[in-house]
C-alpha positions in Angstrom: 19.3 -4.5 5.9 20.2 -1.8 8.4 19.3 1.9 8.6 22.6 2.8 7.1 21.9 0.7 3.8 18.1 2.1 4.0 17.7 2.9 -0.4 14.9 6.0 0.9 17.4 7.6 2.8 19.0 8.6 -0.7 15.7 9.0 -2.7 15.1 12.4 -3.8 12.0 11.8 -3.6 11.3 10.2 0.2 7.4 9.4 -0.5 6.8 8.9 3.3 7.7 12.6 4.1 6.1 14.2 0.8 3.1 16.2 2.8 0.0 14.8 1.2 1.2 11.3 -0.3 2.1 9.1 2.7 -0.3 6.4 3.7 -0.5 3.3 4.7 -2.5 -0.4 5.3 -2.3 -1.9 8.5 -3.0 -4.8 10.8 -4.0 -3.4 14.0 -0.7 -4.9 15.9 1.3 -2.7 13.9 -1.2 0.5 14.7 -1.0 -0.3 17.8 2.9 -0.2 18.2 4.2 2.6 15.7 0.7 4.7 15.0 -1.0 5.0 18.8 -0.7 8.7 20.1 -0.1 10.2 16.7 -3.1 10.8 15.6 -2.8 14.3 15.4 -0.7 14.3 12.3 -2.6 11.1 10.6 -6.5 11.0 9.0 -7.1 7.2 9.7 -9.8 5.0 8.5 -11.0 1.8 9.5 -11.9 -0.5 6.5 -13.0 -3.5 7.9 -10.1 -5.3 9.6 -7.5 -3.1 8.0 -6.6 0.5 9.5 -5.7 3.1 6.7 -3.5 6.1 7.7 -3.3 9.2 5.7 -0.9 12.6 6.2 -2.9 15.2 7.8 -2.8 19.0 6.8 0.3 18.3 4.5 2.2 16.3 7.2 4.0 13.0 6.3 4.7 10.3 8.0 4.9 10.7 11.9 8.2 8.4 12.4 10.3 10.1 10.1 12.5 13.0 11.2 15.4 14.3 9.4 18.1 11.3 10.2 15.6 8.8 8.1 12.9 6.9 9.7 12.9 6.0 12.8 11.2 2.5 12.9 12.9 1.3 9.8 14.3 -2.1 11.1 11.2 -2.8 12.6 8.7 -1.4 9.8 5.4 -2.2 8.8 4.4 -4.6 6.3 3.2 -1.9 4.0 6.6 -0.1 4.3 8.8 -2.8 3.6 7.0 -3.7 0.4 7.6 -0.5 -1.2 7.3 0.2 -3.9 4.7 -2.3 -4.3 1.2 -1.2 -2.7 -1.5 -3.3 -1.6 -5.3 -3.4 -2.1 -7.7 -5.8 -0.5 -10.0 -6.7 -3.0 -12.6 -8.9 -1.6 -13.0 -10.8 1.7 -15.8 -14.1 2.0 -16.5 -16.3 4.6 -13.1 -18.5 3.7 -11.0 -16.2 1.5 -9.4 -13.0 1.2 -7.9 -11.6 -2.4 -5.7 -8.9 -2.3 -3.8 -7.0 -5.1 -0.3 -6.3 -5.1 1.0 -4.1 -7.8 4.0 -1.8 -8.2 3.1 1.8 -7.7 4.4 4.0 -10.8 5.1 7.0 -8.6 7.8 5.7 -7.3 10.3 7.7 -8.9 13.3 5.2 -7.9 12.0 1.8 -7.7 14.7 0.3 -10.0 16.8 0.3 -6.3 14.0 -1.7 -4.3 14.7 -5.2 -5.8 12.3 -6.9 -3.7 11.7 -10.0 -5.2 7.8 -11.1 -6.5 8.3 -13.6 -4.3 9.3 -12.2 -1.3 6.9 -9.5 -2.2 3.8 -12.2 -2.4 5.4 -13.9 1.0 4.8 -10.2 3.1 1.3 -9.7 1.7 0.7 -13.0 3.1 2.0 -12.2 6.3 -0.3 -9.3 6.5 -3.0 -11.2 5.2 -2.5 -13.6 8.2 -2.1 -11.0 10.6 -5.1 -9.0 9.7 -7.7 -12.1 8.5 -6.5 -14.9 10.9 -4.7 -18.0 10.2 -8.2 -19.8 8.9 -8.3 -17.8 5.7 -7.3 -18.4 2.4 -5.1 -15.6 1.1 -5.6 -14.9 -2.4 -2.7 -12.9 -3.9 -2.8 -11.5 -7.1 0.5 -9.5 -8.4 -0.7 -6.8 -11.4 2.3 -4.8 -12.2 -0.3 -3.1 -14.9 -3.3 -3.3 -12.9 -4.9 0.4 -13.4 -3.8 0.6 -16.7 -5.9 -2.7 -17.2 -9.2 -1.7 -14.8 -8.5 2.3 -17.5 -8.7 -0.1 -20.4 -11.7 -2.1 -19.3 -13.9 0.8 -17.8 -13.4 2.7 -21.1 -14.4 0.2 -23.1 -17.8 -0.3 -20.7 -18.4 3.1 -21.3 -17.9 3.2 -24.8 -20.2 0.1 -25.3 -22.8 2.2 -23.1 -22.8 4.8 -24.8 -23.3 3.2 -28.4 -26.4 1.4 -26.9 -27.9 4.7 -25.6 -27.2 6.1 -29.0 -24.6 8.9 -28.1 -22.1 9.8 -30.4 -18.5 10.3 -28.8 
């Protein structure tokens, strides 16, 4: 794909430059080469091994300017599976799970035909880039995922709340 051919740059909706709603996982690698020195417009949290960028102040993504991105051939992981998003779940001596699932903002991800496959085959890469080669990457691909964990902690409250005797 090139940056001519890049499906955002026709989006109306352009999620990495809505202030407020870009952010992003990262290995530190990829920090480190597109992030470094633009703190100033980013909130960033480090969750273990993973570095979490936010906007800042309304801001969106640092590497975008008006012709498009400007990193877009050479991306991050988290980028390029748009509009799939990632979660690490749970990390144990041996193993690392992580969640991929499609996020349902994405007002047109009928044009990002990125392949499950090819979708699982990134998060591994990031998985191997952030946990090491000596882990076992659990992926897990939940296209209904918070509809599910809704479901579930409704139904845990409604069974908690008929024990403690409270009428809903």
């Amino acid at each position: 794909m090139t940056l001519n051919n890049n499906p955002c740059l026709n989006c109306p909706d352009t999620c990495c430059g809505i202030p407020g709603k870009f952010s992003l996982r990262l290995s530190k690698d990829e920090f480190e080469k597109h992030f470094r020195g633009k703190e100033e417009d980013l909130r960033l949290i480090k969750e273990d091994k993973v570095f979490m960028i936010f906007s800042k102040e309304g801001k969106g993504c640092p590497n975008l300017d008006n012709k498009g991105c400007r990193i877009y051939l050479d991306r991050p992981i988290d980028c390029r599976l748009y509009p799939y998003q990632m979660m690490p779940l749970y990390e144990t001596r041996d193993k690392v799970k992580i969640l991929l699932y499609i996020k349902p903002e994405c007002i047109e991800n009928r044009i990002f035909n990125i392949p499950e496959n090819e979708a699982m085959a990134l998060v591994e890469e990031f998985g191997r880039k952030v946990y090491g080669d000596k882990k076992i990457i659990v992926q897990v691909f939940e296209d209904k995922f918070f509809t599910k964990l809704r479901n579930k902690i409704e139904t845990l409250f409604i069974k908690s709340c008929q024990k403690l005797g409270i009428d809903l």
